[in-house]
TIDOTI-123599 format. One line per 5 residues: for each residue x, y, z of N, C-alpha, C. Coordinates in nm, 4 decimals, m for minus. Atoms other than C-alpha are relative to their C-alpha. Layout:
% residues N
X Y Z X Y Z X Y Z  ...
***
This chain:
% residues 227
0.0844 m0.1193 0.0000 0.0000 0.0000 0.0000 0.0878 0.1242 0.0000  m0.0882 m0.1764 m0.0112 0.1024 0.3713 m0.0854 0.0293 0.0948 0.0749  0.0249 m0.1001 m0.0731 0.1979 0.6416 0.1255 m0.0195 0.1042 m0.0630  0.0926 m0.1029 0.1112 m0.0729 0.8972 0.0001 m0.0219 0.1014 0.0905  0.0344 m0.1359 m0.0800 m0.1464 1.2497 0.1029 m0.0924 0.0139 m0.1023
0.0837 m0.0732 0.1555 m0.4651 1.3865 m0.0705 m0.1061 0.1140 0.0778  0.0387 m0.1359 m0.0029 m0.6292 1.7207 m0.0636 m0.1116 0.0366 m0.0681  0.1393 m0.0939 0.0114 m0.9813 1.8633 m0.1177 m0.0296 0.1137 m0.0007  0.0624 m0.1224 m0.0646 m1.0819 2.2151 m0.1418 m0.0961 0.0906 m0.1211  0.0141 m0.0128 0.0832 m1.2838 2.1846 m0.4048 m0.1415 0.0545 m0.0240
0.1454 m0.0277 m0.0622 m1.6544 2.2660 m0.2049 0.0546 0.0903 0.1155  0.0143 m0.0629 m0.1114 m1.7360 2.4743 0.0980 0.1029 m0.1373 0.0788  m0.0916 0.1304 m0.0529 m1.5400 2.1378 0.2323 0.1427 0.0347 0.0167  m0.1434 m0.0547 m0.0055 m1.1667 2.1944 0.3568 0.0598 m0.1947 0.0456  m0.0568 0.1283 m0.0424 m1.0117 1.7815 0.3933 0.1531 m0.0394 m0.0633
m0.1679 0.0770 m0.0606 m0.6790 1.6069 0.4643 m0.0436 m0.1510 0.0187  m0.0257 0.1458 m0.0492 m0.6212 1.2371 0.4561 0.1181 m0.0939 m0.0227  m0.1516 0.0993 0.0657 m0.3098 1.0186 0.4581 m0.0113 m0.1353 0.0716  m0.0409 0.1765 0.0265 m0.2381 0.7026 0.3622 0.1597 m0.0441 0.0507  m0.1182 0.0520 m0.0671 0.0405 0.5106 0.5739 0.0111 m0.1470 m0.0376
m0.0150 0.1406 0.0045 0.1711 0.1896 0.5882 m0.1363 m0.1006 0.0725  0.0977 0.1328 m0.1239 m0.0670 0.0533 0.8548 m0.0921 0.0782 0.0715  0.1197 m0.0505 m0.0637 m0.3141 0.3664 0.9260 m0.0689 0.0802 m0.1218  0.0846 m0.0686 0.0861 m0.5490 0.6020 0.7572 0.0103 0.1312 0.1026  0.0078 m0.1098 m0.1149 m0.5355 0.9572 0.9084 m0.1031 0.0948 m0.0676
0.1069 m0.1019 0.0278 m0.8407 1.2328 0.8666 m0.0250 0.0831 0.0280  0.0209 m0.0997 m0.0150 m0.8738 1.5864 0.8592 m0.1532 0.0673 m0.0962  0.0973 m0.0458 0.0599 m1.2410 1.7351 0.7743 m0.0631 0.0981 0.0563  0.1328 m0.1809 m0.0527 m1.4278 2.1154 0.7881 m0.0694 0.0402 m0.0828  0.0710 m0.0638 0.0965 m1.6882 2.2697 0.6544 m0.0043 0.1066 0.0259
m0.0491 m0.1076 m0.0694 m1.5212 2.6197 0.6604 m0.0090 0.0519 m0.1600  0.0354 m0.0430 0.1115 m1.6693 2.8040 0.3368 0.1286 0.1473 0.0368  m0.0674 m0.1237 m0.0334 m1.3996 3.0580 0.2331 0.1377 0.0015 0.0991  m0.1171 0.0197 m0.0830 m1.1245 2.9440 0.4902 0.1417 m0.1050 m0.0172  m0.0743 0.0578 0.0785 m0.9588 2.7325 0.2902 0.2049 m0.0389 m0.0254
m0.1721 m0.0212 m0.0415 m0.5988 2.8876 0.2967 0.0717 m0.0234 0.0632  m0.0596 m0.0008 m0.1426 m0.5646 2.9160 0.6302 m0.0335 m0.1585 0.0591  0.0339 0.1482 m0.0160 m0.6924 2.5548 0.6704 0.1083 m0.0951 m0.0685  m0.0340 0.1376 0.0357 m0.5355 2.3209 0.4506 0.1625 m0.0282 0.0604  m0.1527 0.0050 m0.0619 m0.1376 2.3643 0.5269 0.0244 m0.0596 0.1408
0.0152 0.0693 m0.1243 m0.2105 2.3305 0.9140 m0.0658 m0.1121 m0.0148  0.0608 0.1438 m0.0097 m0.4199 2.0285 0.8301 0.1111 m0.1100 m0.0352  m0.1461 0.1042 0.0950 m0.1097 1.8652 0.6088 0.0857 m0.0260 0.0946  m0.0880 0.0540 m0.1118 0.1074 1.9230 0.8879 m0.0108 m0.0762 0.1072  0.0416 0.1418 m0.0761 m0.0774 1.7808 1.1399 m0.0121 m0.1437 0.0132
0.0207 0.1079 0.0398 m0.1283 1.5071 0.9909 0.1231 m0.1064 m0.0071  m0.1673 0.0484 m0.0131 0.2481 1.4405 0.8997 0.0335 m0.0342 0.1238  m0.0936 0.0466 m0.1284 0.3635 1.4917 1.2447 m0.1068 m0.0830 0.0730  0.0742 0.0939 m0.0621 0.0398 1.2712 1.3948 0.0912 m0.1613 m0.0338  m0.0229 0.1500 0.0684 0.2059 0.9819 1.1419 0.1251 m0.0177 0.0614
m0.0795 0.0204 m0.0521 0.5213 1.0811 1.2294 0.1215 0.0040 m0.1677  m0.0428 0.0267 0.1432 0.6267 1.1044 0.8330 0.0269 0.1960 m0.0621  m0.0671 m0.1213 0.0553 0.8004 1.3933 0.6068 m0.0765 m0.0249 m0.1100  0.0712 m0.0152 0.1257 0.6459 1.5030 0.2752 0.1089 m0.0976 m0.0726  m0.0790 0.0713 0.0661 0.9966 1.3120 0.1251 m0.0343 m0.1705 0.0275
0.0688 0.1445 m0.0213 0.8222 0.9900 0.2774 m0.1169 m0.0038 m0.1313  0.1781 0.0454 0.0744 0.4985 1.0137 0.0399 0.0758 m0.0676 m0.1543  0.0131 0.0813 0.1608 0.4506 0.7830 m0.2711 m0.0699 0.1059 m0.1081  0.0982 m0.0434 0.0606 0.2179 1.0085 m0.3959 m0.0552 0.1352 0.0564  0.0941 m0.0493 m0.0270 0.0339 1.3361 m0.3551 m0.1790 0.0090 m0.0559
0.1073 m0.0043 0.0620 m0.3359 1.3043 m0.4397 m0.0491 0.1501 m0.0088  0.0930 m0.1436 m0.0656 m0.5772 1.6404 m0.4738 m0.0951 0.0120 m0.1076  0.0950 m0.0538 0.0354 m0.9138 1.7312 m0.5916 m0.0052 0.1095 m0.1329  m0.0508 m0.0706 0.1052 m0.8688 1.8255 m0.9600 m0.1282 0.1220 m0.0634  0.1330 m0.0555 0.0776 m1.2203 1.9646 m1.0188 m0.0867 m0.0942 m0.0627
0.0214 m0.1119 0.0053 m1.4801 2.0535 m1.0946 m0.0215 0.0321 0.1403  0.0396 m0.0405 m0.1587 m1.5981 2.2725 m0.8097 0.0456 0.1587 m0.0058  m0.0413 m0.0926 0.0106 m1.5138 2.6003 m0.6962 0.1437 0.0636 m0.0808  m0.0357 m0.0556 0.0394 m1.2841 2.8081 m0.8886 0.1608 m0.0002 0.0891  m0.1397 m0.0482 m0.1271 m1.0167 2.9309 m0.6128 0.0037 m0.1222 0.0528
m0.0289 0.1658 m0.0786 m1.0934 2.5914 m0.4344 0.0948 m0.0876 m0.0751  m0.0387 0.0967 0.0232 m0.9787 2.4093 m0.6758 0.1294 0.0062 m0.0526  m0.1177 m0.0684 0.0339 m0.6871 2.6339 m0.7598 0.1017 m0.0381 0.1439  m0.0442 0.0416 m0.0971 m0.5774 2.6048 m0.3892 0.0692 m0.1311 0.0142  m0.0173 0.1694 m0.0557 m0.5964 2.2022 m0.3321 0.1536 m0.0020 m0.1524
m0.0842 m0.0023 0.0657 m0.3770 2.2548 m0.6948 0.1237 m0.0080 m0.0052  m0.1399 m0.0453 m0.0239 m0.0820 2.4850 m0.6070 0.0618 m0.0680 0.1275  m0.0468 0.0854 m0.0930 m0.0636 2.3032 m0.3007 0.0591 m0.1096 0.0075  m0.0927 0.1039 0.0590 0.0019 1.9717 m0.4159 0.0978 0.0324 m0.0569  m0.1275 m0.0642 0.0311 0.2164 2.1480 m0.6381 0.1078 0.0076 0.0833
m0.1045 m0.0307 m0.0256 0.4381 2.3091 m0.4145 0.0405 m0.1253 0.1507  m0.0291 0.1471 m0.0710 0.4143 1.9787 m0.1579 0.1510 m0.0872 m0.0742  m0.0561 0.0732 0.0783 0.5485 1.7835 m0.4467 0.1875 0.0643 m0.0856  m0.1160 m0.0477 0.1246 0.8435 1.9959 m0.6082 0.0947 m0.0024 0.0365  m0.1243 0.0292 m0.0559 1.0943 1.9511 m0.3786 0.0639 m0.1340 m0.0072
m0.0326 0.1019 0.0104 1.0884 1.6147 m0.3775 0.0026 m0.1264 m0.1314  0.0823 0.0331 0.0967 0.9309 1.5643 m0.7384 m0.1028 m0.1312 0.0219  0.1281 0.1245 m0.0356 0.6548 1.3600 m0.5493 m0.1050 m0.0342 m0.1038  0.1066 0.0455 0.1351 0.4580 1.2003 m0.8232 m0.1460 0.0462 0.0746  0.0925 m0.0419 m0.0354 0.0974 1.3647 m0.8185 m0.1155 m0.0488 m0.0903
0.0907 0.0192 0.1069 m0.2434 1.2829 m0.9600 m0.0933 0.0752 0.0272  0.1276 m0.1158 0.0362 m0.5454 1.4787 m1.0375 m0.1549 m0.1290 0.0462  0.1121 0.0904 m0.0065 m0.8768 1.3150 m0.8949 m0.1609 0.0760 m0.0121  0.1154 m0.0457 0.0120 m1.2421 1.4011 m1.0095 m0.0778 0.0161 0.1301  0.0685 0.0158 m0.1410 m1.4373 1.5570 m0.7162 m0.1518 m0.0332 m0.0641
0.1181 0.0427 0.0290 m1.7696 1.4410 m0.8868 m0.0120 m0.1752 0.0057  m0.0376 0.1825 0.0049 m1.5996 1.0561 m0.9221 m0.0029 0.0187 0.1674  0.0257 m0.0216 m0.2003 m1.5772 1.1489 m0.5112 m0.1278 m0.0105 0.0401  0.1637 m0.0491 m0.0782 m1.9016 1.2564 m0.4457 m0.0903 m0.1926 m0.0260  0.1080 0.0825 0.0589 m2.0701 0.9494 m0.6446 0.0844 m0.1131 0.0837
m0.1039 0.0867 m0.0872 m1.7808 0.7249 m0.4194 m0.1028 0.0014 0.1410  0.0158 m0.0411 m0.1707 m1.9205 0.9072 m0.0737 m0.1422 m0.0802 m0.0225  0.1212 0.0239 m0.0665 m2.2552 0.8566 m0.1634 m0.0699 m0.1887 m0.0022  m0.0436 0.1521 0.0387 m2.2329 0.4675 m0.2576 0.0059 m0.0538 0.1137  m0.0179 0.0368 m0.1375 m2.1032 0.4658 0.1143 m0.1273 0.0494 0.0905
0.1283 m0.0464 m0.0641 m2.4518 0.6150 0.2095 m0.0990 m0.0982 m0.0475  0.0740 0.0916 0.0539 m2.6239 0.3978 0.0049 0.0484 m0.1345 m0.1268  m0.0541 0.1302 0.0698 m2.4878 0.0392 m0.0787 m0.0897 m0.0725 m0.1170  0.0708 0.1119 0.1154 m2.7748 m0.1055 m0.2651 0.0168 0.0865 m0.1350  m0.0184 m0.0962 0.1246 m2.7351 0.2006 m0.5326 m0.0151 m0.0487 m0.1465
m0.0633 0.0397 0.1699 m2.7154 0.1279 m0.9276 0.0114 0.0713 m0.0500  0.0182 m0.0995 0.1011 m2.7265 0.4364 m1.0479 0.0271 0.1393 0.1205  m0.0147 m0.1341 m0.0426 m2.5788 0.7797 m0.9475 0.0061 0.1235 m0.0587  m0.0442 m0.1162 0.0670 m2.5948 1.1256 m1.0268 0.0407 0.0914 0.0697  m0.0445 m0.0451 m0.0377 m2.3358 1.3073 m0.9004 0.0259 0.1747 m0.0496
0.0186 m0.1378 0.0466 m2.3992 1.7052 m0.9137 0.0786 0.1046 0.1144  m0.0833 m0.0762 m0.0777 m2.1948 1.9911 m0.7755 m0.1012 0.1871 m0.0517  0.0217 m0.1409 0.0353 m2.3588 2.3780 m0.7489 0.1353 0.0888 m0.0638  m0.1060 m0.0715 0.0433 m2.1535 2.5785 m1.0054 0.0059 0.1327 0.0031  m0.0265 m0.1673 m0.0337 m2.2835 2.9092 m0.9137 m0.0552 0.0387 m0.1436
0.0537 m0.0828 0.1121 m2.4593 3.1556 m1.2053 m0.0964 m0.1342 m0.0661  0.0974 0.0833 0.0605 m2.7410 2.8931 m1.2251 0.0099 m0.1466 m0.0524  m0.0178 0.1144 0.1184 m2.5671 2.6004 m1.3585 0.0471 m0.1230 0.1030  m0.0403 0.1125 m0.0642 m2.4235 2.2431 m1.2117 0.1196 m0.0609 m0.0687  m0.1217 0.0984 0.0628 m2.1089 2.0314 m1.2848 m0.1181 m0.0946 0.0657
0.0719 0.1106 0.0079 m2.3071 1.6854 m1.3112 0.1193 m0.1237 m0.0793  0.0106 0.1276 m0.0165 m2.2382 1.3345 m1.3648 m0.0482 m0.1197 m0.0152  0.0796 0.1224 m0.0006 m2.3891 0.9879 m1.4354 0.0643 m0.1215 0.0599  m0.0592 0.1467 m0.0365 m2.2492 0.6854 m1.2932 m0.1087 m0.1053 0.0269  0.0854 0.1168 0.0258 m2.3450 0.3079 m1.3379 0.0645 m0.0913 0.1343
m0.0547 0.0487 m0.0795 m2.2372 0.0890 m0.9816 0.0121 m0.0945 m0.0736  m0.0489 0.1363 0.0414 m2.0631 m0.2146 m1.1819 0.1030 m0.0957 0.1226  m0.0389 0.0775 m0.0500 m1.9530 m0.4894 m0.9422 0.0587 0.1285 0.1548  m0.0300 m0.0876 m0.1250 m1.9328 m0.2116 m0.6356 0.0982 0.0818 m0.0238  m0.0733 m0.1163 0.0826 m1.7680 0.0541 m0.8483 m0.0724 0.0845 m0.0693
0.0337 m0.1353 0.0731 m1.9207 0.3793 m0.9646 0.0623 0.0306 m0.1409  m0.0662 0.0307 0.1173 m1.8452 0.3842 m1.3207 m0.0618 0.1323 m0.0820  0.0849 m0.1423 0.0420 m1.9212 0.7293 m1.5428 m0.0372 m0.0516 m0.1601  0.1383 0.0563 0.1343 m2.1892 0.6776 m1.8176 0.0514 0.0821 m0.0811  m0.0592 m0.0977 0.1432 m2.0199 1.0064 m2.0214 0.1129 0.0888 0.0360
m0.0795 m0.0328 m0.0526 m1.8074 1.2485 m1.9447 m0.0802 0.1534 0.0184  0.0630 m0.0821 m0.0939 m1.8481 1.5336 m1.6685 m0.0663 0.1288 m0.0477  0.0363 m0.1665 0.0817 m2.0423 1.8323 m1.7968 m0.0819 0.1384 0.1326  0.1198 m0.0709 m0.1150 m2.2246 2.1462 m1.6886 m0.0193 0.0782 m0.0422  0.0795 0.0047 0.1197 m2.4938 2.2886 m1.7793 m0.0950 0.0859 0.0683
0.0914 m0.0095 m0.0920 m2.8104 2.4231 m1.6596 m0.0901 m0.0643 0.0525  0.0455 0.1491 m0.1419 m3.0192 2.2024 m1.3900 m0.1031 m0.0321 m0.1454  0.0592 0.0450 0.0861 m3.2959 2.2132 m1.7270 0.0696 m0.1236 m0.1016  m0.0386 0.1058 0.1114 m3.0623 2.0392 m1.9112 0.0458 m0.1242 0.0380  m0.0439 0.1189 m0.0779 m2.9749 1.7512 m1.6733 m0.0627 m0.1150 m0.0502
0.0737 0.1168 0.0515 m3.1226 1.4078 m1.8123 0.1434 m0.1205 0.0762  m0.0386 0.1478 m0.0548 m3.0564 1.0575 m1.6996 m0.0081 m0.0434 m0.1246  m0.0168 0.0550 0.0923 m2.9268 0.8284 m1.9635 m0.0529 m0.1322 m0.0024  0.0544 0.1020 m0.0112 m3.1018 0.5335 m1.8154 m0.1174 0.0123 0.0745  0.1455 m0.0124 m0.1108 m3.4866 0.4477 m1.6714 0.0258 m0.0857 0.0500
m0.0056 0.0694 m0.0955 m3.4039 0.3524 m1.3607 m0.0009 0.0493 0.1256  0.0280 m0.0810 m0.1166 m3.3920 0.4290 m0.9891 0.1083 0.0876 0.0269  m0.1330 m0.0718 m0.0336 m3.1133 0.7229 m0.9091 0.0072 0.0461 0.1205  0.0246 m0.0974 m0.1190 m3.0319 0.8217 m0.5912 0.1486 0.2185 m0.0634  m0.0096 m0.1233 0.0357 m2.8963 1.2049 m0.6497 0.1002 0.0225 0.1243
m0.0691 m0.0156 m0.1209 m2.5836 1.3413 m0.4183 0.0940 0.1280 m0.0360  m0.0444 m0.0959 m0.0271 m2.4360 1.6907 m0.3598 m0.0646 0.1077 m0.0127  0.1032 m0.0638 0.0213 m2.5075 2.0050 m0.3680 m0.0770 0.0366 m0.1334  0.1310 m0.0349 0.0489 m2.6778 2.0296 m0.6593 m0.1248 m0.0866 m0.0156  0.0885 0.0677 m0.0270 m2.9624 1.8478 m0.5309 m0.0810 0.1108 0.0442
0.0340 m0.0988 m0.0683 m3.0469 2.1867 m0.3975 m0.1152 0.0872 m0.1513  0.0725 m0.0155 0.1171 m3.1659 2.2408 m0.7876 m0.0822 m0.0896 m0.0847  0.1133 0.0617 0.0183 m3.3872 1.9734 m0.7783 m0.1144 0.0246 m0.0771  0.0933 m0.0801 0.0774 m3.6717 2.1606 m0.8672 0.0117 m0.0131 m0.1474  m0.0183 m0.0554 0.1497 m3.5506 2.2901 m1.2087 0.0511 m0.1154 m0.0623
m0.0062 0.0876 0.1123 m3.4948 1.9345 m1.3341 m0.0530 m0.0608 m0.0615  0.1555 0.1360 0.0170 m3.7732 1.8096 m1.5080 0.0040 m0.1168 m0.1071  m0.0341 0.0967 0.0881 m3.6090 1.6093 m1.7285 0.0103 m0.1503 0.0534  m0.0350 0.0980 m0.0650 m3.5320 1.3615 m1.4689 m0.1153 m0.0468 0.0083  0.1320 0.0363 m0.0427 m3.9057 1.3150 m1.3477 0.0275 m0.0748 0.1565
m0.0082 0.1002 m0.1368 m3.9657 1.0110 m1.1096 0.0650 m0.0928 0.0002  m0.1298 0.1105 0.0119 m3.6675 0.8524 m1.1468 0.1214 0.0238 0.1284  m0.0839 m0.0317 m0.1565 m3.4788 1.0114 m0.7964 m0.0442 m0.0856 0.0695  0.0723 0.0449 m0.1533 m3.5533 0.7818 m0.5134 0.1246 0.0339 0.1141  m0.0872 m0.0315 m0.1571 m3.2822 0.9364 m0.2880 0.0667 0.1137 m0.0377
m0.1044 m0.0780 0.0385 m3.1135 1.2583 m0.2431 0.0851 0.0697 0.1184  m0.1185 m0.0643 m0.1463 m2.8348 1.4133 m0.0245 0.0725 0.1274 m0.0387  m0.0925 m0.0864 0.0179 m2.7193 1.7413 m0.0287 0.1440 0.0211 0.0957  m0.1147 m0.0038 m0.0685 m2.4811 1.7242 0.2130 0.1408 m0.0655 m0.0380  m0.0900 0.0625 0.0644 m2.2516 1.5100 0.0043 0.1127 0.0652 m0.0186
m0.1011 m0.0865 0.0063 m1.9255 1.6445 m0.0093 0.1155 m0.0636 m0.0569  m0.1240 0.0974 0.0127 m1.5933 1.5276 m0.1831 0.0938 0.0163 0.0869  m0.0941 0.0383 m0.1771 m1.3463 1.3738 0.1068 0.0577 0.0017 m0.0724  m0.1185 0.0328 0.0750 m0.9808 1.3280 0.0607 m0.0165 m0.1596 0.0799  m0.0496 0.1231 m0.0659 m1.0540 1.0362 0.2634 m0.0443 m0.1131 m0.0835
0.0731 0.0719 0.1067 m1.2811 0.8810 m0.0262 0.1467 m0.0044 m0.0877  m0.1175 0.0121 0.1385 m0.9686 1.0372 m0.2676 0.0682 m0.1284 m0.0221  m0.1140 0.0596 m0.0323 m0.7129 0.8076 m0.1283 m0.0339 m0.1522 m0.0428  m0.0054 0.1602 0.1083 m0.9043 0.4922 m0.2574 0.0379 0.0245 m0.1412  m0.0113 m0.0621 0.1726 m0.9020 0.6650 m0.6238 0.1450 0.0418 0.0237
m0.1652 m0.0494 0.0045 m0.5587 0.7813 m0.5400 0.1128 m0.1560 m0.0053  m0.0524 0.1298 m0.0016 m0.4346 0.4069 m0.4674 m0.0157 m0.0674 m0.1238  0.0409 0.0471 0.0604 m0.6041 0.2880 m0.7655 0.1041 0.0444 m0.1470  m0.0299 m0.0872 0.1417 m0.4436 0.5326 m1.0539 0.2052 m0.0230 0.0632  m0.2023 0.0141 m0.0364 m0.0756 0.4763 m0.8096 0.0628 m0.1591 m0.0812
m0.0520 0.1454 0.0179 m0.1269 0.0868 m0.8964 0.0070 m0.0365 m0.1568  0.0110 0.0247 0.1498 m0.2147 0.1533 m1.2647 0.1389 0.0963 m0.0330  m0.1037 m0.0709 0.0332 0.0875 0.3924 m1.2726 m0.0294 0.1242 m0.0961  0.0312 m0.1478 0.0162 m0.0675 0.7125 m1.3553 0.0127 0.1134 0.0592  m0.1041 m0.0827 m0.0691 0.1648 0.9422 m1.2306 m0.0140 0.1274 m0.0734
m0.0543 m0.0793 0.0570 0.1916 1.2752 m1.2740 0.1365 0.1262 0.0563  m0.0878 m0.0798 m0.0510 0.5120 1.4978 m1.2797 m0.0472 0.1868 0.1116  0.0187 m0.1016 m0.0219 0.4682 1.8340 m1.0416 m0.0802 0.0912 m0.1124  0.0228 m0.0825 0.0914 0.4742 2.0515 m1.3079 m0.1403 m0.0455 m0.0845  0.0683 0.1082 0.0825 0.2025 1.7859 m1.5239 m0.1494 0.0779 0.0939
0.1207 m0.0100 m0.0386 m0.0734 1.9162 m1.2389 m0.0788 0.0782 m0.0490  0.0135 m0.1306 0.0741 m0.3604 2.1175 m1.4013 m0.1257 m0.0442 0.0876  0.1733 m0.0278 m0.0525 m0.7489 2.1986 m1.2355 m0.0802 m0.0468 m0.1645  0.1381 0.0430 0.1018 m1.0750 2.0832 m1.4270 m0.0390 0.0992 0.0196  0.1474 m0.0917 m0.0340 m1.3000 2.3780 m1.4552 m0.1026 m0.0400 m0.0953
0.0879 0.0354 0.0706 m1.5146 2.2391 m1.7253 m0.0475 0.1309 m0.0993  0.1189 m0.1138 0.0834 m1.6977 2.5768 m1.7750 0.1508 0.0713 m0.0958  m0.0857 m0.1222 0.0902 m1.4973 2.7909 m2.0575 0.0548 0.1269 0.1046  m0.0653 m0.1609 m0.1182 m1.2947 3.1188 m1.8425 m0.0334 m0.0540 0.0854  0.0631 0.0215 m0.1121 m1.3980 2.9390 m1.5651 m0.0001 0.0781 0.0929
0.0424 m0.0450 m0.1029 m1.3621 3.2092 m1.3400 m0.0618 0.1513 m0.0599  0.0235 m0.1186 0.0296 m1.5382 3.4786 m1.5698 m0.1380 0.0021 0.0360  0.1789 m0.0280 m0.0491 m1.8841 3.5993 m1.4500 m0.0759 m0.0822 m0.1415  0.0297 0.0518 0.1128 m2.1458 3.4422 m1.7114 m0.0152 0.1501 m0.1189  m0.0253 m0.0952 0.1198 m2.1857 3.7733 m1.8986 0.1090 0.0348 m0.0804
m0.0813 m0.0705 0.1012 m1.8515 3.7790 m1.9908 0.0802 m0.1431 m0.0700  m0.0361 0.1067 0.0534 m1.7891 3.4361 m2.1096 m0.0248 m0.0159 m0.1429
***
C-alpha cells in the first residue's frame, strides 16, 4: 500500500487524509472561504500525527475539479508546491468521481448515481455513474450545464448526491426517477485516497509541473456575462 497524502478544497469542504503503511489519518471542515488558512495546518498535522516527512509520500493526491474556482486552484498549487521539492509524483482526482464514491457509502444497494456539484450563475457540474460490481463507473463524461438540461441516460432508480440536489426543482427532465437525495454530500480526501491508490497501482503518475485543475466551464472564473 502507498503512502498517500490527498487534498480537497474543491466545495465549501476543507479535507486532509493520509495514507500510511498501517493507518489512515483524517482531517475534515466545513469552513466556506477558509480554505488557505486551513489546509497547510491540516497537512502538517497530519504528517507529524504519522510521524512522516512530505519526502516519505509515494504520492500526492488532490481534488482536480470541478468545483469552486479558487478551491480548486488552492488544493492545486498546493500539491504542487508539496510535491516539487521532492518531485513527489501527483495525480489529479475528479471531485464528482468522489461525491458518487461518498454517496455509494450512504447507500450500498445504489445502481445508479448522479453526481452534481452547485456551479454558481445557475448552472451544475453533473455526472452519471453506473455501480458495476461495487464501483461507480461514469456513463459520459463530466459536464455542466443548466439544472434544465440535466437528463438521466437510463430508466431507472437514481439516488442524487451533492449540492446540486439543492436544484432539484428545475430538473424536469429527470421526473420520477430520484428515489434518494443528499445534499450534504461532499468530496473527502478520505474517499480520494481509494481513487488515489487505484491510478498509483495503474501507474498514472503525474510529474509536479504535469498538475492542471478541471473547470469544465470555458474562463472558468469569468462571471457568465462575460464568457
Amino acid at each position: 500500500m502507498a503512502q498517500i497524502l490527498a487534498l480537497d478544497t474543491s466545495t465549501d469542504a476543507c479535507s486532509v487524509a493520509l495514507q500510511t503503511r498501517d493507518q489512515t489519518l483524517v482531517r475534515f471542515e466545513v469552513a466556506p472561504r477558509k480554505h488557505t488558512k486551513l489546509l497547510l495546518p491540516m497537512v502538517d498535522s497530519l504528517l507529524t500525527e504519522a510521524g512522516l516527512r512530505v519526502a516519505d509520500l509515494d504520492m500526492i493526491a488532490f481534488g482536480r475539479g470541478p468545483g469552486s474556482f479558487a478551491g480548486i486552484r488552492i488544493a492545486t498549487g498546493a500539491a504542487q508546491g508539496l510535491a516539487l521539492a521532492f518531485e513527489t509524483p501527483l495525480v489529479g482526482i475528479s471531485t464528482l468521481e468522489m461525491i458518487a464514491w461518498r454517496a455509494l457509502e450512504d447507500s450500498p444497494e445504489a445502481e445508479y448515481i448522479l453526481a452534481a456539484l452547485d456551479a454558481r450563475m445557475d448552472e451544475l457540474y453533473w455526472c452519471c455513474y453506473q455501480v458495476e460490481s461495487g464501483v461507480p463507473v461514469a456513463l459520459h463524461e463530466e459536464r455542466v450545464s443548466a439544472p434544465a438540461e440535466v437528463s438521466l441516460p437510463r430508466e431507472a432508480q437514481w439516488i442524487i448526491a451533492g449540492s446540486g440536489v439543492n436544484y432539484l426543482p428545475s430538473m424536469p427532465k429527470i421526473g420520477l426517477q430520484v428515489v434518494g437525495s443528499d445534499a450534504a454530500v461532499y468530496p473527502e480526501a478520505r474517499v480520494m485516497l481509494r481513487l488515489a491508490q487505484r491510478e498509483f497501482n495503474a501507474g498514472n503518475l503525474l510529474k509536479p509541473e504535469e498538475a492542471q485543475p478541471v473547470y469544465l466551464r470555458e474562463g472558468g472564473w469569468k462571471k457568465k456575462d462575460e464568457q
